[in-house]
N, C-alpha and C positions, 0 to 999 in steps of 0.2 A: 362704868364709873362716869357719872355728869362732870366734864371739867369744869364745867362752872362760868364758861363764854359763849351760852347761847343771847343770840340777839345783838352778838360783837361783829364786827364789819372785818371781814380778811380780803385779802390782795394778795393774791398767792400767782408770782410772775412763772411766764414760761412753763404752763400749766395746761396744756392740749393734750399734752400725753405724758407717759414716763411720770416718772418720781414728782415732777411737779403736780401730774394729774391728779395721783395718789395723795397729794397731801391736802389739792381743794375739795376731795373726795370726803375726809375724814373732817377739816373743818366743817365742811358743809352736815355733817354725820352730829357734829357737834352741836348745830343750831344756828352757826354761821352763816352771816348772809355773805357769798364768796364774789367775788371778781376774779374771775380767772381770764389768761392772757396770754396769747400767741400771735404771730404772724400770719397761719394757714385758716384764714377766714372758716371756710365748711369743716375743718376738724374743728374749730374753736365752737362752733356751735354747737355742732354732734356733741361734743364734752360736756360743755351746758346746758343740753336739753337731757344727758343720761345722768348725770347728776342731778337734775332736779327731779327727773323720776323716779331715781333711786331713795332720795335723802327729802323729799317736799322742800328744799330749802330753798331763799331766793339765790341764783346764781346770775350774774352778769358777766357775758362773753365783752373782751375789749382785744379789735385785734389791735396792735401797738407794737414799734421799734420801742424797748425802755431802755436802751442805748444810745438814744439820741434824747435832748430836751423835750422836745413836741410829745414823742411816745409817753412820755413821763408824765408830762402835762395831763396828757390825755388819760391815765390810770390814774392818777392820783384826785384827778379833779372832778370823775365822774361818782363820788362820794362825799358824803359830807365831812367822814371822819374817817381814818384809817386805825383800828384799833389792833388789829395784825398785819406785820408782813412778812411774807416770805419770796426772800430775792434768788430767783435759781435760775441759770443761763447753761447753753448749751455749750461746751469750752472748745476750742481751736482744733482742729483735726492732728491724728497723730503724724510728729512727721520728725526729721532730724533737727539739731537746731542751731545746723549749721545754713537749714534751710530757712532761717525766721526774718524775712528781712525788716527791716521798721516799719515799715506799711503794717503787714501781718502782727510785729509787736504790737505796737499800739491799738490793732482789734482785738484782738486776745488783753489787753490789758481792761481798752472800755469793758468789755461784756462784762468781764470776770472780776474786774475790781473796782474802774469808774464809777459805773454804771448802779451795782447797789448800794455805794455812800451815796451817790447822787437821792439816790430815792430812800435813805435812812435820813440824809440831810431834812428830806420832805418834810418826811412827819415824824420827826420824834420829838419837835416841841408840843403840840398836839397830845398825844401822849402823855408827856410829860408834865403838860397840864391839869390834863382830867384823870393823872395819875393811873394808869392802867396800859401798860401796850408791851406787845411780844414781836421779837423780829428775829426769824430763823437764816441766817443764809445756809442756803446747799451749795456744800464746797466739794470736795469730794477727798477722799481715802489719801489721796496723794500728794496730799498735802503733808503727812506725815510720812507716806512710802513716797517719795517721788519716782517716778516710773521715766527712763529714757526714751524720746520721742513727746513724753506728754509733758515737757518743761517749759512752756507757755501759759500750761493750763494752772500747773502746779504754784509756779511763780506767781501769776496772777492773785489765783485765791488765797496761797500764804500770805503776800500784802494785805487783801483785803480781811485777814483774820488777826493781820496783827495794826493795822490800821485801826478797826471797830474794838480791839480789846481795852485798847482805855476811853473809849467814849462808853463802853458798858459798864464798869465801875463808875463814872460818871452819872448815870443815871438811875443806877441801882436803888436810890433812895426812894425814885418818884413809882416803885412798883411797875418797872422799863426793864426790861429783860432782852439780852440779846446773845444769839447762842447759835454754833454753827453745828450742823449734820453734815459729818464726811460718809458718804454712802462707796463702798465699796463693788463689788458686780453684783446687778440687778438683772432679775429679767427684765430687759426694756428694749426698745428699735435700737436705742445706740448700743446695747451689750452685744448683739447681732449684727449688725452694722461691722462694730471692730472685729468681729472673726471672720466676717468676709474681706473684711480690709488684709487683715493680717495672711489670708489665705492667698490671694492675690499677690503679696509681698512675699512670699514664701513659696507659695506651691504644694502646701499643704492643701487635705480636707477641711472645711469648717467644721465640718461637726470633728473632727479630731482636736483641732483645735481651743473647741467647747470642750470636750473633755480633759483634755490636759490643764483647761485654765480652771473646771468645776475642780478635779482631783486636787489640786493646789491649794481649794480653802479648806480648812479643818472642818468645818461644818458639811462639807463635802454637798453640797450643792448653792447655786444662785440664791439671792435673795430674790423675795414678793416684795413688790413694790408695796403690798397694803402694809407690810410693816414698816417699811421707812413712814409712808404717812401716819403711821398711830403714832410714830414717835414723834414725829414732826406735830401732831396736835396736843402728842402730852406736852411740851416744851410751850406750845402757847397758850396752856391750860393756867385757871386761877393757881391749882396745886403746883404751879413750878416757878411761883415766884423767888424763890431762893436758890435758884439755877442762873447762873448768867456769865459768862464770858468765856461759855466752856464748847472745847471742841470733842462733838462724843461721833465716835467711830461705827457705825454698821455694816461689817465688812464678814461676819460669819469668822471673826478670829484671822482672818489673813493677815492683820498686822502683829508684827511676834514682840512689839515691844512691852512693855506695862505702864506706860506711861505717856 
């Protein structure tokens, strides 16, 4: 299907690897000319240069903190317009929270909540202008499930999903859409990552651990990361104009509510 934003300019954050990779992958798929963005300079390139093999599309590597002003500066100002965004950040390591002291609060708050109003603030007059713009944030699943140890992450993003929900009725008129993707387990470095963590915590196998947490989703395996990105580019597709303030779940059914 042509979503209909080829030749649109995306900005798709924290996007080297994992689920952000996957969604500069698919805009770029689209026709997209992508800015994709990380801090690990030689992955950000390698990203950028397979993506543009893959997909012919123009792709611009920016390595950038978008946690600070300057990083921000520096993504948003190396285009003339920003027609998509997508804000996705890596969230706060799992830990107790009795262990969170305010230093740690307030990092876990910039990344997860600051951080992508700061860069909604950007450009959604812009948008709102030339009448046309799409803005994804990737929040994650537990925003709905809140998971004990990951109540940093969770707090964070819930703000930041009930923060942006009346600025997206707000702008729903000018053809501005804004709408969150809670991704559930992926295969990605961090879904591996936490069953090493958990294994060391524990004294369990990883791979047991893998399995007891695959067995646990009804779909009965991990999600592809290239499905979060297809959904991620239907959402900033011309056809999803009439989608906006919604938080939609890809978690293979782990969450048991209906609502």
């Amino acid at each position: 299907m042509d979503l209909g934003i080829g030749g649109r300019t995306a900005v798709v954050c924290a996007s080297s690897r994992g689920l952000g990779r996957a969604c500069a992958l698919e805009l770029a798929r689209a026709g997209c000319r992508v800015v994709v963005t990380g801090r690990d300079k030689p992955v950000l390139e390698e990203t950028a240069r397979a993506i543009r093999v893959e997909t012919g599309a123009e792709v611009i590597p920016l390595a950038a903190d978008v946690g600070t002003a300057e990083g921000q500066e520096t993504l948003i100002g190396a285009v003339s317009r920003v027609d998509i965004l997508v804000t996705n950040n890596g969230g706060p390591p799992f830990r107790d929270f009795r262990q969170v002291d305010r230093a740690a609060l307030m990092e876990g708050i910039v990344a997860n909540m600051a951080a992508p109003i700061e860069l909604v603030q950007r450009v959604i007059d812009g948008m709102t202008e030339r009448r046309f713009g799409r803005i994804v944030n990737v929040t994650s699943g537990s925003v709905k499930m809140p998971l004990a140890g990951l109540d940093l992450s969770s707090g964070a993003r819930a703000g930041l999903t009930g923060f942006l929900a009346g600025v997206a009725r707000s702008v729903a008129h000018a053809n501005v859409t804004i709408n969150f993707l809670l991704p559930g387990s992926f295969e990605t470095d961090r879904l591996r990552s936490s069953f090493e963590a958990a294994a060391r915590r524990t004294g369990a196998e990883p791979e047991a651990i893998r399995s007891t947490r695959r067995e646990a989703i009804p779909a009965r395996r991990f999600g592809d990361p290239a499905e979060f990105g297809a959904a991620c580019a239907f959402l900033c597709s011309a056809q999803a104009g009439y989608i906006t303030g919604q938080s939609i779940l890809i978690d293979g059914g782990a969450f048991p509510g209906v609502l």
